[in-house]
C-alpha positions, -999 to 999 in steps of 0.1 A, spaced: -24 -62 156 -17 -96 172 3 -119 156 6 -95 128 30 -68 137 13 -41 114 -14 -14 128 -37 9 108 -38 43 123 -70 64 107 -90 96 117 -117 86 100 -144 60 113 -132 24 112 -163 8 102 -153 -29 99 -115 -44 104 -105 -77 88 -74 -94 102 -62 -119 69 -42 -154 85 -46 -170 51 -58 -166 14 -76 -186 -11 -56 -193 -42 -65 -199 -78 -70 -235 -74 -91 -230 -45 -65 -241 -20 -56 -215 13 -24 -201 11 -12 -195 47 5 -161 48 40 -151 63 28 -122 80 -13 -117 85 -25 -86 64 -49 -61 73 -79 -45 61 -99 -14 71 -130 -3 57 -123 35 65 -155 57 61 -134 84 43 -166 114 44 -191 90 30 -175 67 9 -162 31 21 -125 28 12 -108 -5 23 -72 4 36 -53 -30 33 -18 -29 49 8 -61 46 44 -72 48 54 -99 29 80 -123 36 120 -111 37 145 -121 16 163 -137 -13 161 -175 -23 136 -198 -45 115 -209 -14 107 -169 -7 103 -155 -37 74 -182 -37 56 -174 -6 60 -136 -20 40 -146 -50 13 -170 -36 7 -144 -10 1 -119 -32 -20 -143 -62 -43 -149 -32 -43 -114 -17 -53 -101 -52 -83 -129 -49 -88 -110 -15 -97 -78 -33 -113 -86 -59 -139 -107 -38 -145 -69 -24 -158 -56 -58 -157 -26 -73 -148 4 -42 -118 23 -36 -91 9 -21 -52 19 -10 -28 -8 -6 7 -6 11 33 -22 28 67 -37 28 65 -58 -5 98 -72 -1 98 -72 -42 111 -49 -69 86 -31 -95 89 -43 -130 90 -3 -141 118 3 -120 142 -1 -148 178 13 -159 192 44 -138 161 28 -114 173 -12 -110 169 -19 -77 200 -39 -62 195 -79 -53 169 -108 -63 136 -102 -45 119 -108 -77 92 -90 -93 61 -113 -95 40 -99 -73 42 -62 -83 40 -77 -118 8 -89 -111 -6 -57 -97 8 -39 -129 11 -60 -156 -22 -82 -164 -12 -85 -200 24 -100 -184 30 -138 -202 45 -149 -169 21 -135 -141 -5 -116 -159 -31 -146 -152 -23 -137 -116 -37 -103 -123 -70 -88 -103 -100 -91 -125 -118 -62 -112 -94 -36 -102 -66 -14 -119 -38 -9 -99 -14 24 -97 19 29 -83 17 58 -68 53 70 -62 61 60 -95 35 76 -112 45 107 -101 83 106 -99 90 87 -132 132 95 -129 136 94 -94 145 60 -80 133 61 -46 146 39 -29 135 31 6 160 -1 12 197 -2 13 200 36 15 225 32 37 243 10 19 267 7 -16 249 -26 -21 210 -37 -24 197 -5 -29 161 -10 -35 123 7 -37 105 -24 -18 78 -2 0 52 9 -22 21 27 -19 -7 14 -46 -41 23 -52 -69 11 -78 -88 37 -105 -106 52 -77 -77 74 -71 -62 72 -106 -68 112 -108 -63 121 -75 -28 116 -69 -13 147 -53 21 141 -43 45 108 -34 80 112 -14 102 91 6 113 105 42 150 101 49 158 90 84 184 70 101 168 50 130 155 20 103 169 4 74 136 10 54 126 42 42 85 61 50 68 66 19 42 95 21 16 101 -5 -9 129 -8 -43 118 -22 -73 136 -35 -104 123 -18 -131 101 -37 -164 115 -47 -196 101 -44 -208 80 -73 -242 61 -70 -231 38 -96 -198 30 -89 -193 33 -53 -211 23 -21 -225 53 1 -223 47 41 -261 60 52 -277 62 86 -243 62 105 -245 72 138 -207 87 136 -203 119 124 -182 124 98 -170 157 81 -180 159 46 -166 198 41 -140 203 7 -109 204 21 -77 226 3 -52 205 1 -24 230 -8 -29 241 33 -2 213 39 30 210 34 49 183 26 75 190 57 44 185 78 39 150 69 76 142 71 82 160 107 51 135 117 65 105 101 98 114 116 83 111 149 72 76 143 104 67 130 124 77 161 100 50 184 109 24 160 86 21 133 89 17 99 55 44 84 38 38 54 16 70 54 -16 80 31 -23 112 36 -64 121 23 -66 156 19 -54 165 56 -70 134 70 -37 108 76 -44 72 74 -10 54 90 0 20 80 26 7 103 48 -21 113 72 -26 144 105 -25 131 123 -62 137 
C-alpha cells in the first residue's frame, strides 16, 4: 500500500480495508507508527476475519525498542476496539518471543515487550499492555515447541533470530494445522507458512456476512490435498521478485501478507 510497504494478497472477498498511520495509546494520546499497518476484513466462507499485517520498526537501541512497544500497546488497543471475531496477525516484529528460551535464544537486543504483551497478560512488566478481549497464539511455536526457527540471521554465525511470527486469537486456537519456515537465499528474513483450519459459524460468538452480493464458496475443504512443498514452491516464487512472504494458508485458500524487501 502507499506509504506502507506491506500488501495483503487474499482469494477471498476483501470486504473492508483499513490502512493504520497512527494508534491511540493507553493514555489516550496517538502513537504515530514507523511503518502504517494493515487490516483486512476477509470474508473467509461467511465469517468476517480481520487479517492485520505490520512491520515494526528495525533495530537495536533504547529509542527503538520504544517505538516497538508503543506501536504495539496501541495496536493491541486497535484490536480489541474490533471485539470479539477472528483475527490472524503477522508481520516482521522486529522483537524476540519471551518462549523462545535456551537451545531457542534468539541472538541480539530487540527486546521482547511487544510479543510479551501478546502472550503474557499476567507479565509484571507488560502484562497491563495485554489485549482485554483477545487470546493470542503463536502459531509456529505452538506447534514446533524444540525447533528454533529462525527466520533472521540464518545466514549468519551472529544475530540469529525468530522475528517474523504468525499469531492468531482463540478463534483458531484448535485449528492450527501446520507452521514452517521456507529457506531461501534472495532475503535476509526468512517466509513463515502456516496452515489453518477454517472458522465455523457461531451465532453467538462470531459475526455472519449476510446478503452479500459476492459469491463465496462455503464447501468443506480437505486440507490433507496440499502439501506443504506446495506452499513453499509458491512462496519461493515471491521470494525470488524480492519480497519477504508472510503466508496464511486457510484450508487451500492462501491469504499473503507481504512487504517489499528494503
Amino acid at each position: 500500500m502507499k506509504g506502507s510497504g506491506e500488501a495483503i494478497f487474499c482469494r477471498y472477498p476483501i470486504i473492508d480495508f483499513n490502512q493504520i498511520v497512527s494508534v491511540k495509546l493507553d493514555d489516550g494520546t496517538n502513537w504515530r507508527l514507523s511503518h502504517d499497518v494493515i487490516d483486512a476484513e476477509v470474508n473467509v466462507s461467511g465469517i468476517i476475519t480481520h487479517v492485520i499485517g505490520l512491520h515494526l520498526k528495525c533495530c537495536s537501541g533504547a529509542d527503538n525498542v520504544e517505538k516497538r512497544e508503543k506501536s504495539m500497546e496501541g495496536l493491541i488497543n486497535y484490536m480489541d476496539q474490533l471485539g470479539d471475531i477472528p483475527i490472524i496477525l503477522m508481520g516482521d516484529f522486529n522483537s524476540f518471543s519471551p518462549d523462545d528460551t535456551g537451545d531457542l535464544a534468539p541472538m541480539g537486543d530487540l527486546g521482547y515487550g511487544p510479543i510479551t504483551m501478546l502472550l503474557k497478560p499476567n507479565d509484571p512488566t507488560y502484562g497491563k499492555y495485554s489485549s482485554n478481549v483477545h487470546t493470542f497464539i503463536d502459531v509456529f511455536r505452538s506447534l514446533n515447541p524444540t525447533d528454533p526457527g529462525y527466520t533472521y540471521g540464518w545466514n549468519t554465525t551472529v544475530l540469529k533470530s525468530r522475528i517474523d511470527f504468525i499469531f492468531v486469537n482463540s478463534y483458531f486456537e484448535d485449528k492450527l494445522i501446520n507452521c514452517s519456515t521456507v529457506v531461501t537465499t534472495t532475503s535476509d528474513h526468512l517466509p513463515v507458512i502456516a496452515f489453518l483450519g477454517k472458522v465455523q459459524s457461531s451465532s453467538t460468538t462470531t459475526e455472519l456476512i449476510s446478503n452479500t452480493t459476492t459469491s463465496v464458496d462455503s464447501t468443506p475443504i480437505e486440507t490433507t490435498s496440499i502439501s506443504s512443498t506446495t506452499a513453499k514452491n509458491e512462496s519461493e516464487s515471491l521470494a525470488t521478485k524480492g519480497y519477504l512472504l508472510m503466508t496464511v494458508i486457510l484450508s487451500f485458500i492462501s491469504i499473503l501478507v507481504i512487504r517489499k524487501k528494503k
